[in-house]
C-alpha positions as CSV (number, residue, x, y, z in Angstrom):
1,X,-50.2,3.4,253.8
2,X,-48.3,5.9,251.0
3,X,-49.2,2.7,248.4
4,X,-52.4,2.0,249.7
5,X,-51.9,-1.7,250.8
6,X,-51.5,-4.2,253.2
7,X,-48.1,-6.4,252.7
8,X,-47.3,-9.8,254.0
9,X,-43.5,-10.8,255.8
10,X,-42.8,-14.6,256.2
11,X,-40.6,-16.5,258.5
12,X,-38.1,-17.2,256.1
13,X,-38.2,-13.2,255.1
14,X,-40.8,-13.3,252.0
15,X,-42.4,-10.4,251.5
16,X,-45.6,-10.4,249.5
17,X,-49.0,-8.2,249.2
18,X,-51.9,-9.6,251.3
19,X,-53.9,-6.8,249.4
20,X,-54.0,-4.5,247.2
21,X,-56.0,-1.2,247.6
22,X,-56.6,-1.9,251.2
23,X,-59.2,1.4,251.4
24,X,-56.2,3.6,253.4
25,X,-55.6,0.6,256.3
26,X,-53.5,2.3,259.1
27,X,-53.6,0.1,262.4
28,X,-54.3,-4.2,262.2
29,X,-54.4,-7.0,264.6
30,X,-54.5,-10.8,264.1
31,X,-57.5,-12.1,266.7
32,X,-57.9,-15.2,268.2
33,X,-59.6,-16.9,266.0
34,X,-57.1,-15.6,263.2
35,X,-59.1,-12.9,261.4
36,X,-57.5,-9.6,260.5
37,X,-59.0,-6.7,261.9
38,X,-58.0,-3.7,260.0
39,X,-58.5,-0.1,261.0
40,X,-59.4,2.0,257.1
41,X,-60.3,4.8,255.9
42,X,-57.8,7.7,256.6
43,X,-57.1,10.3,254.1
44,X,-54.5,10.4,252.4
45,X,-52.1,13.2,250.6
46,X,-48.7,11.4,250.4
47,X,-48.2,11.1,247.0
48,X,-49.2,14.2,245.6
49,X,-52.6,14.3,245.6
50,X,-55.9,13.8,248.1
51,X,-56.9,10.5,248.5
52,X,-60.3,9.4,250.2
53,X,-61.3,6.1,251.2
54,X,-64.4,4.9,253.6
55,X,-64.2,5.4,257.4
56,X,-65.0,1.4,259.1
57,X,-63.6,-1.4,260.8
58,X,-63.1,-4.7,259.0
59,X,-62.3,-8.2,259.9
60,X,-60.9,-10.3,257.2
61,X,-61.3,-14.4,257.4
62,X,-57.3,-15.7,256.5
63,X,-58.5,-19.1,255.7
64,X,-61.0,-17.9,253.3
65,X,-60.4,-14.2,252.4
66,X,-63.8,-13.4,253.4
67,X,-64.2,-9.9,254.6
68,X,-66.6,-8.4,257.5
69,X,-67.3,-4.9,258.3
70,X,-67.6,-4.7,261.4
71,X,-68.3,-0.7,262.3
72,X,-69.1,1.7,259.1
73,X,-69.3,5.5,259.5
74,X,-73.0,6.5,260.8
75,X,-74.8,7.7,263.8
76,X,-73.4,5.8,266.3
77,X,-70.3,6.0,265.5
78,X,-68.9,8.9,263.0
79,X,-65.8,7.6,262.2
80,X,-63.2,9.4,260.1
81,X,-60.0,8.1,260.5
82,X,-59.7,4.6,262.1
83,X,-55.9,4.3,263.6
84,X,-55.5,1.8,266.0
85,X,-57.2,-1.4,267.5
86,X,-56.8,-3.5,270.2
87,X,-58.5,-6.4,271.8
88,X,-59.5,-7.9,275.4
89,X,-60.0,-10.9,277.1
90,X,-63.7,-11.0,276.4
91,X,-63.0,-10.8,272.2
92,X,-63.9,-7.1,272.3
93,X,-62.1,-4.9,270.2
94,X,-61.2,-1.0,271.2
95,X,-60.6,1.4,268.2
96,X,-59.2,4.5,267.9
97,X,-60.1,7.5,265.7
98,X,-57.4,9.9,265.5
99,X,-58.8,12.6,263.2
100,X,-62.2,12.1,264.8
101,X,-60.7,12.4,268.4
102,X,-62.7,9.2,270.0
103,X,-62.6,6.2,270.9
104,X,-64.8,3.1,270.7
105,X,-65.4,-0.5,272.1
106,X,-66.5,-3.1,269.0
107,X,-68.6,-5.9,270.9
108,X,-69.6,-7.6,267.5
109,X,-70.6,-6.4,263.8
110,X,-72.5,-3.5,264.2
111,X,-72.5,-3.2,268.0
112,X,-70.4,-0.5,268.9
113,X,-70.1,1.9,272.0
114,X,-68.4,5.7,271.6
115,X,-66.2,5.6,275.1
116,X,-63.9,8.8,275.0
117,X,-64.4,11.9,272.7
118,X,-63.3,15.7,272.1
119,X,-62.6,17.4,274.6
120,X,-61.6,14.4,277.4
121,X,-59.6,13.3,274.4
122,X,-57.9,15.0,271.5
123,X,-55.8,12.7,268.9
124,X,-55.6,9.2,270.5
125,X,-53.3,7.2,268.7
126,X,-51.8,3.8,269.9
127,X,-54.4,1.7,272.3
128,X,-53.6,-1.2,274.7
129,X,-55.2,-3.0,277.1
130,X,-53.2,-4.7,280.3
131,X,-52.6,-8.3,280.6
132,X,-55.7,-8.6,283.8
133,X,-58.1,-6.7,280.9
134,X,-58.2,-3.8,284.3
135,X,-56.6,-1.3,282.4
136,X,-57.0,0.6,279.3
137,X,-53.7,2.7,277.7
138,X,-54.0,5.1,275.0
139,X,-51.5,7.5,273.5
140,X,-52.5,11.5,272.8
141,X,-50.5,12.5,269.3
142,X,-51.1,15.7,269.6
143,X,-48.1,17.6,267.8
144,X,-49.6,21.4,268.0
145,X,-48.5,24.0,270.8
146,X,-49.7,22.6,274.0
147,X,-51.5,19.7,272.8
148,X,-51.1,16.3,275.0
149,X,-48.1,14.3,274.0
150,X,-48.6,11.4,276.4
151,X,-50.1,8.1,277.7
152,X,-53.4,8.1,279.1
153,X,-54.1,5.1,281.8
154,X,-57.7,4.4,283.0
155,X,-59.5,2.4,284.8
156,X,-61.1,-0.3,282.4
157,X,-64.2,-1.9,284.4
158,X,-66.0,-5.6,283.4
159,X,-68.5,-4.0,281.1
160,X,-65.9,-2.6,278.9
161,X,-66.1,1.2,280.1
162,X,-63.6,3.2,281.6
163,X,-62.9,5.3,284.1
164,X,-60.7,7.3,286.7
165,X,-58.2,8.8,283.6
166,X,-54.4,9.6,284.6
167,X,-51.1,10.2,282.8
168,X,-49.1,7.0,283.0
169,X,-46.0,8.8,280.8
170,X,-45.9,12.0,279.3
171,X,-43.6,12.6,276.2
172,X,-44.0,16.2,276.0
173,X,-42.6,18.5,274.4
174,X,-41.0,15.9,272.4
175,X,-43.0,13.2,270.2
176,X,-45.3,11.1,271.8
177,X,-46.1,7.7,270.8
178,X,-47.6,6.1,267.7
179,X,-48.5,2.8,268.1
180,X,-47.6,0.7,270.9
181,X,-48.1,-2.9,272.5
182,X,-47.7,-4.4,275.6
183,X,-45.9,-7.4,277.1
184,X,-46.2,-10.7,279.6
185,X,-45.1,-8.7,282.3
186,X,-47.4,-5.5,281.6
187,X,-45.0,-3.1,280.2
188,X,-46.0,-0.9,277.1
189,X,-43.7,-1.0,274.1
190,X,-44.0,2.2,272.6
191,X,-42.9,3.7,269.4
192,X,-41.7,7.2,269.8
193,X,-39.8,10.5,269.5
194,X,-38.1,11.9,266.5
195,X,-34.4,12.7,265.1
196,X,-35.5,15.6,262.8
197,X,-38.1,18.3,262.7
198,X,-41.4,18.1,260.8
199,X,-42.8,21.4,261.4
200,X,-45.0,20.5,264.0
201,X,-44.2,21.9,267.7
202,X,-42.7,18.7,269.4
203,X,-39.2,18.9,269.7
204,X,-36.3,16.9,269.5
205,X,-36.2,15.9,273.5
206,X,-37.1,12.0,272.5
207,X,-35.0,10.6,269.9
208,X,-36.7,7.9,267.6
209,X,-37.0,4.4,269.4
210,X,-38.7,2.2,271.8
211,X,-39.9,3.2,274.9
212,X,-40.3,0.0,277.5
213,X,-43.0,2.1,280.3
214,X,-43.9,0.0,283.3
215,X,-47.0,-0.4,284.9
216,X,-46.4,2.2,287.7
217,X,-45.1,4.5,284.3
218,X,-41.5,4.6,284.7
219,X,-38.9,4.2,281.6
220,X,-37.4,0.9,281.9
221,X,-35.5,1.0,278.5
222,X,-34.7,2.9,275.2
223,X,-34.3,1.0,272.3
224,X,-32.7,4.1,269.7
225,X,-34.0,2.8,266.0
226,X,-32.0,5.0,263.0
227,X,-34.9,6.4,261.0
228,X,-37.7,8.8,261.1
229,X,-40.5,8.2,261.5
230,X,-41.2,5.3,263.3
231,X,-44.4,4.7,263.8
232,X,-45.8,0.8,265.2
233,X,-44.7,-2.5,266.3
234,X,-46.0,-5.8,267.3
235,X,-44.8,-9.1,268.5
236,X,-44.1,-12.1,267.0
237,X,-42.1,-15.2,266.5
238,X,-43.0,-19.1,268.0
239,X,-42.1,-17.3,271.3
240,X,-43.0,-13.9,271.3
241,X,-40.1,-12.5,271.9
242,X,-39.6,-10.9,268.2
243,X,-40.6,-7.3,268.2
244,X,-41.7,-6.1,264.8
245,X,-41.1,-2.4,264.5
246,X,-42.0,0.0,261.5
247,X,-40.1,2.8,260.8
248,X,-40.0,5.2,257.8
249,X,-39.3,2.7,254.8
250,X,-37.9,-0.1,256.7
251,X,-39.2,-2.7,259.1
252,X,-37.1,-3.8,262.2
253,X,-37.0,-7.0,264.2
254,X,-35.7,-6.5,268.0
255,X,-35.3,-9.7,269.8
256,X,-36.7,-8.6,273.4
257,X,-36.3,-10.3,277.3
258,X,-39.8,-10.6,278.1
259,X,-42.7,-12.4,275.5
260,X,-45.5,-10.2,274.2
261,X,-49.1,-10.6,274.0
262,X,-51.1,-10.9,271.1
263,X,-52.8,-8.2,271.2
C-alpha cells in the first residue's frame, strides 16, 4: 500500500509487480473462477504527502488482465475506503469499508446491498465467512478510547443478510485484528496485537501474532510474529496448509495443522 501496488510471490520465491499504481488496493482475494478481487481506494499519507485514489471494488481477469468494477462510490453504496473482502458459497462477495464504517454484500457488477453501518458498526476491518456459509465474522479496529477492539459473529441467513450480532473474541484494550481468514475446521486466523505503541489507546496486552479463535470463540493458539505491524494473511500452497502472513516490511510463511479455505 505505502508504494501504491500490488506485488506478485511465486513458488519458487520470485517476487514481481502484478501492477503498478494499483489506485491504493488494501484487501484482495483470488475467486473461484481465478479473478482478483481487489478492495481500492483508501487514502493515503505514508510517504509524506496525501494521496487520493477512487473508492470501488474491482475484479481483475488473470488469464487476460482484463479489469471489472464491480461496485464504484455512489448512492447505493458510498464507499470511502474499501478494506477487506470475502466470499461465500453462492459466489457472493462481502466488503468492508473501514473509514466509511459499513459493510456490503456484492451479488454481481453493480448489484450491491449496504448490510451493517455506523452506529451497529464502527471500523470493520477483517471479514470471514464460516465454512457452512451460516456465519458471518468481522473484526472492529477501533484504536480510540473505548472503541470496539473485537470480533463480531452473526448469524448469516440464505439471502445473504445477517442477523442476531454477538462478540465471538474481544481483543480489548489491546489491538484487535486486521485481517483474518479461516480454516477447514472453522477456526479464524487472525492477525493481531502489537509490540510497540502508536499513539492510539490500545495497549500492549496482545503481542503481534496469530490468533487461532474457535468457533465457540476460545484461543486455541498464539503464533508470536517479530515485527510491527502485522496486518493480514492468507492460505496457500498445493495443500493449504501454508499461511501467508504480512507484517510491517516482511512477509511470513507459517506452515499450519489444519488446511485453509480459499476464501
Amino acid at each position: 500500500m505505502v508504494w501504491d501496488r500490488i506485488m506478485k510471490l511465486t513458488p519458487q520465491g520470485e517476487l514481481t509487480v502484478f501492477r503498478e499504481h494499483s489506485n491504493g488496493a488494501n484487501g484482495l482475494l483470488v475467486d473461484p473462477q481465478g479473478r482478483l478481487v481487489a478492495c481500492e481506494g483508501a487514502e493515503s499519507t505514508r510517504r509524506g504527502m496525501t494521496e487520493r485514489f477512487r473508492p470501488r471494488v474491482t475484479r481483475t481477469d488473470l488469464r487476460t488482465g482484463a479489469v471489472e468494477i464491480l461496485v464504484d462510490s455512489g448512492a447505493a453504496a458510498p464507499l470511502v475506503a474499501p478494506n477487506d473482502v470475502t466470499i461465500d458459497g453462492k459466489g457472493r462477495l462481502y466488503v468492508t469499508d473501514l473509514i466509511g464504517g459499513a459493510v456490503y454484500r456484492i451479488d454481481g457488477p453493480g448489484r450491491v446491498t449496504r448490510l451493517l453501518a455506523r452506529p451497529d458498526v464502527q471500523r470493520p476491518n477483517g471479514i470471514q465467512i464460516s465454512p457452512d456459509d451460516r456465519t458471518l465474522y468481522l473484526v472492529e479496529a477501533n484504536g480510540t478510547a473505548g472503541g470496539a477492539r473485537l470480533i463480531r459473529a452473526y448469524d448469516l441467513a440464505d439471502d445473504g443478510t445477517v442477523s442476531n450480532m454477538r462478540v465471538h473474541y474481544d481483543f480489548s484494550p489491546g489491538r484487535s485484528a486486521d485481517g483474518m481468514s479461516i480454516d477447514a475446521d472453522g477456526n479464524l486466523i487472525a492477525s493481531a496485537g502489537m509490540n510497540q505503541l502508536r499513539g492510539s489507546a490500545e495497549t500492549l496486552d496482545n503481542h503481534t501474532g496469530i490468533y487461532v479463535i474457535s468457533p465457540r470463540g476460545k484461543l486455541l493458539k498464539f503464533i508470536p510474529i517479530p515485527e510491527d505491524y502485522i496486518t493480514n494473511n492468507a492460505f496457500g500452497g498445493p495443500d493449504m496448509r501454508t499461511l501467508y502472513v504480512t507484517a510491517g516490511k516482511t512477509l511470513y510463511t507459517l506452515r499450519m495443522d489444519v488446511p485453509g479455505l480459499p476464501r
